[in-house]
C-alpha positions in Angstrom: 16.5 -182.8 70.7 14.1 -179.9 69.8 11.9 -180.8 73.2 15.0 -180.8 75.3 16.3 -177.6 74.1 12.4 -175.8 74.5 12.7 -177.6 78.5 16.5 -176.0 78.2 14.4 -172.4 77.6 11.5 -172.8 79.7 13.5 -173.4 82.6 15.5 -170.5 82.1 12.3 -168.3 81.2 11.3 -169.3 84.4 14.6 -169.1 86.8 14.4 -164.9 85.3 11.2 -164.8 86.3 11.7 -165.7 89.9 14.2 -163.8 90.2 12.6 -160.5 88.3 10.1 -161.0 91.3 12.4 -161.3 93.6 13.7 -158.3 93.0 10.7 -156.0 92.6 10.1 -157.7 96.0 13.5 -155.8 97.2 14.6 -159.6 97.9 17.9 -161.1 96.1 17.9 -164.7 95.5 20.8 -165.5 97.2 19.2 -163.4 100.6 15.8 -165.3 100.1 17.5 -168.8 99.8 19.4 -167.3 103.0 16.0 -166.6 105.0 14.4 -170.0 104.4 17.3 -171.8 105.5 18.1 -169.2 108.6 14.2 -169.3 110.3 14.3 -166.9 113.5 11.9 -167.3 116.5 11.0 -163.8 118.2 10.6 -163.2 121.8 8.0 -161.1 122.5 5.2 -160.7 125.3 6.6 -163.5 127.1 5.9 -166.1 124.1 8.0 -167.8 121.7 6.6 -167.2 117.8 6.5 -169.3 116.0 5.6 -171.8 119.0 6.8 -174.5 117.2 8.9 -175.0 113.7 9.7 -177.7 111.9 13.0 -177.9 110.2 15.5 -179.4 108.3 18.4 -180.9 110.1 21.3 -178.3 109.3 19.4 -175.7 110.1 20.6 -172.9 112.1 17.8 -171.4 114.4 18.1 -167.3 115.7 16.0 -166.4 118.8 15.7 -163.1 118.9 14.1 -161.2 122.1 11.7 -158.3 121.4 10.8 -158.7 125.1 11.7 -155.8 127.3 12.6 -157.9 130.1 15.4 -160.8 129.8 14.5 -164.5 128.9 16.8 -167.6 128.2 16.1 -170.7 125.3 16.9 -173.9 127.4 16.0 -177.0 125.5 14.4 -179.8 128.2 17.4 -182.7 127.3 20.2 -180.1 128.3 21.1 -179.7 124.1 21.3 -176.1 124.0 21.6 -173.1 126.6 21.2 -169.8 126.0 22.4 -166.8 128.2 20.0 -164.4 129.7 19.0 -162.6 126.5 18.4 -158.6 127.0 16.3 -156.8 124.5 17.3 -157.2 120.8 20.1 -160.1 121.9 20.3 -163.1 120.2 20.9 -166.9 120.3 21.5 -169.5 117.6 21.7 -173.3 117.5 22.2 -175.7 114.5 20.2 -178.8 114.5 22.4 -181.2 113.2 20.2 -184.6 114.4 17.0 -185.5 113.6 14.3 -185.4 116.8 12.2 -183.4 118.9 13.8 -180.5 120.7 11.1 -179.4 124.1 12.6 -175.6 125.0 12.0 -172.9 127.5 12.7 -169.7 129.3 14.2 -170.5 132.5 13.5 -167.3 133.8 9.8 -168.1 132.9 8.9 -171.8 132.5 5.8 -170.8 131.5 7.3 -170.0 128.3 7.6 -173.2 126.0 8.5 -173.7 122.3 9.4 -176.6 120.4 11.4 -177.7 117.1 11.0 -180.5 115.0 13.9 -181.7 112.4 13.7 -183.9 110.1 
């Protein structure tokens, strides 16, 4: 009894202490549980970064164009479609099944990314 209630103690010793850092880090719990299940991919000088992310499946992917000129997110097997994104737009899509997702920019095929959900 005496070890489980020291375990009982340590754990919550060390639950205030990740979120004491949090917080000096100007990051809430809840918002940094938020960002690690909400990854973003940026658009910028006509790349995708990350280039490639692995994910959960569930989890809901932002694109997000720094670009000053427009670019789309097209996955290769016709799964997702994004409008012509201007500066600062943004596209999401939720990877529910497992797999391999191949994207581009239609606009610029040059431009590839891909996902990986497990």
């Amino acid at each position: 009894m005496k070890s489980y209630i020291r375990n009982v103690f340590l754990c919550a010793g060390l639950l205030g202490a990740v979120a004491s850092a949090a917080m000096i880090h100007g990051v809430s719990i809840a918002r940094a549980a938020e960002e690690k299940t909400a990854p973003s991919i940026a658009i910028d000088n006509f790349s995708f970064t990350p280039k490639e992310l692995t994910v959960a499946a569930g989890t809901t992917i932002t694109w997000v164009n720094r670009d000053d000129v427009p670019h789309t997110v097209v996955s290769t097997d016709k799964k997702f479609k994004s409008k012509a994104l201007d500066t600062d737009d943004q596209f999401s899509f939720t990877f529910t099944d497992t797999g391999t997702y191949n994207y581009f920019c239609s606009v610029h095929p040059i431009m590839v990314g891909k996902i990986i959900v497990k």
